[in-house]
C-alpha positions in Angstrom: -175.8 85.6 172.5 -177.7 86.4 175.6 -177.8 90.0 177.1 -176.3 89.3 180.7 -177.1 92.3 183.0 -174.6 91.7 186.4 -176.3 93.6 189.4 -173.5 94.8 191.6 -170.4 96.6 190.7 -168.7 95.5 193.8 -165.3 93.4 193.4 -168.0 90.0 192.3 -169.7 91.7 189.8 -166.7 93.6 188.3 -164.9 90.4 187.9 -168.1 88.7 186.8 -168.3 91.4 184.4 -165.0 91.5 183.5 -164.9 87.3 183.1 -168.0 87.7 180.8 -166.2 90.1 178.7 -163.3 88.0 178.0 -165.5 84.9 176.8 -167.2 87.9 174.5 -170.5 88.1 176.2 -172.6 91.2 175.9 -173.0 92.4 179.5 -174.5 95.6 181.4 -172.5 96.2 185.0 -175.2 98.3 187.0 -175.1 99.2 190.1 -177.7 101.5 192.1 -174.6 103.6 193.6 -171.2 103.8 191.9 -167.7 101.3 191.5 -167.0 100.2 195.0 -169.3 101.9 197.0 -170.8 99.0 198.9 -169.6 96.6 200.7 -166.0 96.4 198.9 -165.4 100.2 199.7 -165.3 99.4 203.1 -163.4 95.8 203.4 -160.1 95.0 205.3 -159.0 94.2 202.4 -157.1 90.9 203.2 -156.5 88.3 200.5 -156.0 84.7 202.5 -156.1 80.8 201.4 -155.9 79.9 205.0 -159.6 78.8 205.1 -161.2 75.8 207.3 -163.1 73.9 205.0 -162.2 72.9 201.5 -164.8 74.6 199.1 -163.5 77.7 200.5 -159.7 77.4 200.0 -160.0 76.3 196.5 -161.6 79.2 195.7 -159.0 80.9 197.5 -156.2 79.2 195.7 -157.6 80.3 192.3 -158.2 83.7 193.2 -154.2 84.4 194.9 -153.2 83.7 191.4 -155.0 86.6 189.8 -153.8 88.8 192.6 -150.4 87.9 192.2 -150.6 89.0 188.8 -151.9 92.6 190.1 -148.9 92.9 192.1 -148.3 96.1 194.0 -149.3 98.4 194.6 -152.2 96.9 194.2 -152.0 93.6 195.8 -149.2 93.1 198.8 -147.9 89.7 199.2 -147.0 90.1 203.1 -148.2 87.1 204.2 -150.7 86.1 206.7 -149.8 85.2 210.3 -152.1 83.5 212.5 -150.8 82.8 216.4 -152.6 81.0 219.5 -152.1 81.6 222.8 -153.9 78.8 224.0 -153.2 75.1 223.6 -157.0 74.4 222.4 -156.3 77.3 219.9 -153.0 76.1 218.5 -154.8 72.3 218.2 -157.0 74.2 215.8 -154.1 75.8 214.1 -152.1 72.3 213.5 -155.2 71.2 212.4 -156.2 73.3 210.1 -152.8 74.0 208.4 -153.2 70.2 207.7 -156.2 70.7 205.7 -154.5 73.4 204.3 -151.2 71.6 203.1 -153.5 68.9 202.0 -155.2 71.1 199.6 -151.7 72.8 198.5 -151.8 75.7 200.6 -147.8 76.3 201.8 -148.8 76.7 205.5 -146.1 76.7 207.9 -145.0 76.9 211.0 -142.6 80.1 212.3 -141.8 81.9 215.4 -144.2 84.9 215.9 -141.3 86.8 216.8 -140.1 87.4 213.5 -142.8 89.8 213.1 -140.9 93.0 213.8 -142.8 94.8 217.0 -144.8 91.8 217.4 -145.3 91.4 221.5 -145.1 87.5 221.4 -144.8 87.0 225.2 -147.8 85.0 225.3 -148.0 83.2 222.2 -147.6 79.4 222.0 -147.4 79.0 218.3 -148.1 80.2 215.0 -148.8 79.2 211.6 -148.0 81.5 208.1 -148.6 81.8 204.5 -146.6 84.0 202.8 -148.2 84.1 199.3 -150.8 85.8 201.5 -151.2 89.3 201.8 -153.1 92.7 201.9 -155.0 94.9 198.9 -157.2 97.7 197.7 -160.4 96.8 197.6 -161.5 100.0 195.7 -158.6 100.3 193.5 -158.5 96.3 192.3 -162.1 97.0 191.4 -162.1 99.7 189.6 -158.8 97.9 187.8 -161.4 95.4 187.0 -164.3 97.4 185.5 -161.4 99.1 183.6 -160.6 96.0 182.1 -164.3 95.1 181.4 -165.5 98.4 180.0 -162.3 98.1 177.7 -163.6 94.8 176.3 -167.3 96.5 175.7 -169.0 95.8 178.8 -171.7 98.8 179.2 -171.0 100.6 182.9 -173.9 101.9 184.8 -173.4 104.0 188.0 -176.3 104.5 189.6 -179.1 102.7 187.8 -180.9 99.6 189.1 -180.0 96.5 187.2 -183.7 95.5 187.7 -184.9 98.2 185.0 -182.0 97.3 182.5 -183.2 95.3 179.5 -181.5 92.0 179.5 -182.1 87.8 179.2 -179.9 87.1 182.5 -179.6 89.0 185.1 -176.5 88.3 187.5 -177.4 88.8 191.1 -174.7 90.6 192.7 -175.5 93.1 195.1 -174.2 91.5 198.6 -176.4 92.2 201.7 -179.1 93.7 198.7 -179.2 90.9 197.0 -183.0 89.8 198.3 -184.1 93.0 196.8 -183.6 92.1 193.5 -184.8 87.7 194.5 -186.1 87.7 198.0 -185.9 84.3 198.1 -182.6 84.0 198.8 -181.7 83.2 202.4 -179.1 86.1 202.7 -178.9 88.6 205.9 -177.0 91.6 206.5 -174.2 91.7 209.4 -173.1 95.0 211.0 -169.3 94.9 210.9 -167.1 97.5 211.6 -163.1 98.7 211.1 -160.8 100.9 212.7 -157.4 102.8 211.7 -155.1 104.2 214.2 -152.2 106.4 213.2 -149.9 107.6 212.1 -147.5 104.8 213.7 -144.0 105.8 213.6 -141.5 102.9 211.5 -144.1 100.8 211.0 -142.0 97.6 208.6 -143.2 97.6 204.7 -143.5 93.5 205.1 -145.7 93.7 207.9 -148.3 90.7 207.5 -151.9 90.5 208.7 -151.8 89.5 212.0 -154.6 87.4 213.7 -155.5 85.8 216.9 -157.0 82.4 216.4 -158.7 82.4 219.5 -161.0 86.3 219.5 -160.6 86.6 216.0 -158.4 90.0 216.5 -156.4 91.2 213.5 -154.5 93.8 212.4 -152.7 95.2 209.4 -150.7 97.8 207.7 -152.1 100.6 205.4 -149.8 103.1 205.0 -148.3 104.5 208.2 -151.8 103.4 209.8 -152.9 100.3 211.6 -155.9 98.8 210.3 -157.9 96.8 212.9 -160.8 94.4 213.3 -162.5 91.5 215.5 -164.9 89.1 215.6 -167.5 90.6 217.4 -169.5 88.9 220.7 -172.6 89.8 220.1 -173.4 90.0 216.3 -175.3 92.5 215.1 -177.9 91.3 212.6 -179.0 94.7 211.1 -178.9 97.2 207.6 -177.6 99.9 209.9 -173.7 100.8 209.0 -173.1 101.7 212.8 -169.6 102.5 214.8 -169.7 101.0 218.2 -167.3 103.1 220.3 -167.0 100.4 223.2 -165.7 97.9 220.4 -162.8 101.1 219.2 -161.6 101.4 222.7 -161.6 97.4 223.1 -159.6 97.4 220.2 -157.3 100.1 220.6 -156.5 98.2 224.0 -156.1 94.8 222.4 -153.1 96.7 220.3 -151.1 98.4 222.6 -150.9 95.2 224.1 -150.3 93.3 221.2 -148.2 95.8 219.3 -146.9 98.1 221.9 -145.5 100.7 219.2 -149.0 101.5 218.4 -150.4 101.8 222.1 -152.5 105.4 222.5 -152.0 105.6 218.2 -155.3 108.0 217.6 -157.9 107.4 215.9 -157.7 108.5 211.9 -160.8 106.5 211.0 -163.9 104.1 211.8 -166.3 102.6 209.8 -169.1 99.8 209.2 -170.3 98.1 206.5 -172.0 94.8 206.0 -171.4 91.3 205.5 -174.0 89.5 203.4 -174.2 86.3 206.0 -175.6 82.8 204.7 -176.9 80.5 207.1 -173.7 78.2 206.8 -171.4 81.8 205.8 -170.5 80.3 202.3 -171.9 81.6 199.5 -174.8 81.3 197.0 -173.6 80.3 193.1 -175.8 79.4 190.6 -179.8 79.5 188.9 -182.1 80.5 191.5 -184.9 81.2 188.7 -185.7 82.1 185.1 -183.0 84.1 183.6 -181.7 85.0 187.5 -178.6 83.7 188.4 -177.0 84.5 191.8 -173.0 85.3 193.6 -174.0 86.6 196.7 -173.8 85.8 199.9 -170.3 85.7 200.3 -169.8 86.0 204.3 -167.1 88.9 204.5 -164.8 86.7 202.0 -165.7 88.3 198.5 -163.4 90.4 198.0 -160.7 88.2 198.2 -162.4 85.4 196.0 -163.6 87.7 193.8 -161.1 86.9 191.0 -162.0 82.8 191.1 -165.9 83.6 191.3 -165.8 85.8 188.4 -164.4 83.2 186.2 -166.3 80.5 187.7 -169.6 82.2 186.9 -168.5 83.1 183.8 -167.5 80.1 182.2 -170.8 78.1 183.6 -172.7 81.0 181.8 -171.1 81.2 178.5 -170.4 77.4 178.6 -172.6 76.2 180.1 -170.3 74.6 183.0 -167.5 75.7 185.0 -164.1 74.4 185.4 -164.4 74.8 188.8 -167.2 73.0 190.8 -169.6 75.1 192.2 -171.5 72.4 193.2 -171.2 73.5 197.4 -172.5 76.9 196.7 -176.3 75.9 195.1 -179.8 77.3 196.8 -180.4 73.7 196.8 -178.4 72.8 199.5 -180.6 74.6 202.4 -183.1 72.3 201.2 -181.4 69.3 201.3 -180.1 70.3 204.9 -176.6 70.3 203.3 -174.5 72.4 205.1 -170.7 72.5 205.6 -169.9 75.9 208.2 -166.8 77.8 207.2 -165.4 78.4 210.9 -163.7 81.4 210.2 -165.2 84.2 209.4 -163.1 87.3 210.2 
């Protein structure tokens, strides 16, 4: 059997790695820093099926699955609650839980007002899942690479997977990813995140609240808010930046949204970066010799780590994959084959 050397120990590597290791492959997990200390160290850490385009919510479905059997602490199932306050924004919402209930997704619709807290004055309408919910990025991964090393995959921390000895190497790495094949079309995103706290009473069963229309969200972590936007003006750069204007935005956006919270400190920012395709989905499959890609992933690997992982797996041990992966080929810029995923949080 092949030597498979995965190049990333973020959450799609580990479950690569940890998919390869159940099908009894001989794999290497390297990564030039340590478990989690990219990308997935620094994610919101939502895990959502309420996606705009169908490629992306079947992964979503098969991944909820996995995280369901985590359970807590690890994984939350708080739900997700997405609200308009616009009619063109709540058209968007109808529409999209119909895609979503199509693809069986157990959308519905609920009064905002149920949320606990919740200032609702202005909201029109509002659409929930409730197998939806919240995790830890760090902790699911290292659960994963647990799991894998405990089935004989070899971890390496800090060791670049393009000196390790192997017949397939697994491209991995996010917004690196062109370091190890620069041919792929993949470009880092500036993102950032911001906890406020401690927040007195804040409800156990609070669910990730968003804003259809600016992309605001929020969440629990503790007895902290976690909060983060679509940003106006993207920032297409390497640099892992805090943009202070964009806290204090923020900060306002919450006090008005969740009054509890208004003037709630800062405990913590941070920025980390998306690894953005030209149509935000990713890239799955043979870009070369022996070099097979799972990057690109838009800000949405974490949570469809689990699906990927198995995906990959079973096309490289098998040969093909249960699931069709057929969206997610190189190919597809080529052809001028593109289906955008609208939200991108």
């Amino acid at each position: 059997m092949a030597r498979i050397v995965v190049a990333g120990a973020g959450a799609i590597g580990a479950s690569i790695a940890y998919h390869l290791a159940l099908r009894g492959a001989d794999v290497v997990l390297a990564d030039r820093g340590e478990i989690a200390s990219g990308a997935t160290g620094k994610a919101m850490g939502g895990v959502r099926q309420q996606f705009s385009t169908e490629a992306e919510v079947r992964l979503a479905r098969e991944s909820v699955a996995f995280f369901e059997q985590l359970g807590p602490p690890l994984f939350e199932q708080v739900g997700y609650l997405f609200f308009a306050t616009t009619e063109d924004g709540l058209r968007e919402l109808e529409q999209r839980a119909e895609v979503q209930r199509g693809l069986g997704v157990p959308v519905e619709s609920v009064d905002a007002s149920r949320v606990g807290g919740l200032n609702t004055e202005d909201v029109l309408g509002a659409f929930a899942c409730w197998e939806d919910g919240v995790a830890d990025p760090v902790e699911v991964t290292r659960e994963l690479v647990r799991r894998a090393a405990k089935r004989g995959v070899e971890v390496r921390e800090r060791s670049d997977a393009g000196e390790v000895e192997g017949d397939v190497l697994v491209v991995a790495a996010g917004a690196s990813s062109p370091k190890l094949w620069p041919s792929l079309p993949i470009r880092p995103l500036c993102r950032q995140l911001v906890d406020v706290g401690p927040v007195a009473d804040l409800p156990p069963d609070l669910p990730m609240v968003l804003e259809a229309e600016t992309g605001f969200h929020f969440r629990r972590r503790g007895d902290t808010l976690r909060l983060a936007m679509t940003e106006p003006t993207p920032r297409w750069t390497d640099r892992e930046e805090v943009d202070d204007e964009l806290v204090a935005d923020w900060r306002r956006r919450l006090g008005h949204r969740y009054p509890s919270a208004a003037g709630a400190p800062v405990a913590r920012a941070w920025a980390g970066l998306y690894d953005m395709t030209p149509d935000a989905h990713p890239i799955i499959g043979w870009v070369g010799e022996g070099v097979y890609a799972a990057c690109g992933f838009s800000g949405h690997g974490f949570m469809q780590a689990p699906a990927v992982g198995r995906a990959v797996a079973e096309e490289l041990v098998e040969g093909e994959s249960s699931f069709d992966l057929s969206p997610y080929r190189l190919e597809r810029f080529a052809d001028g084959a593109v289906f955008p995923e609208t939200l991108v949080l």
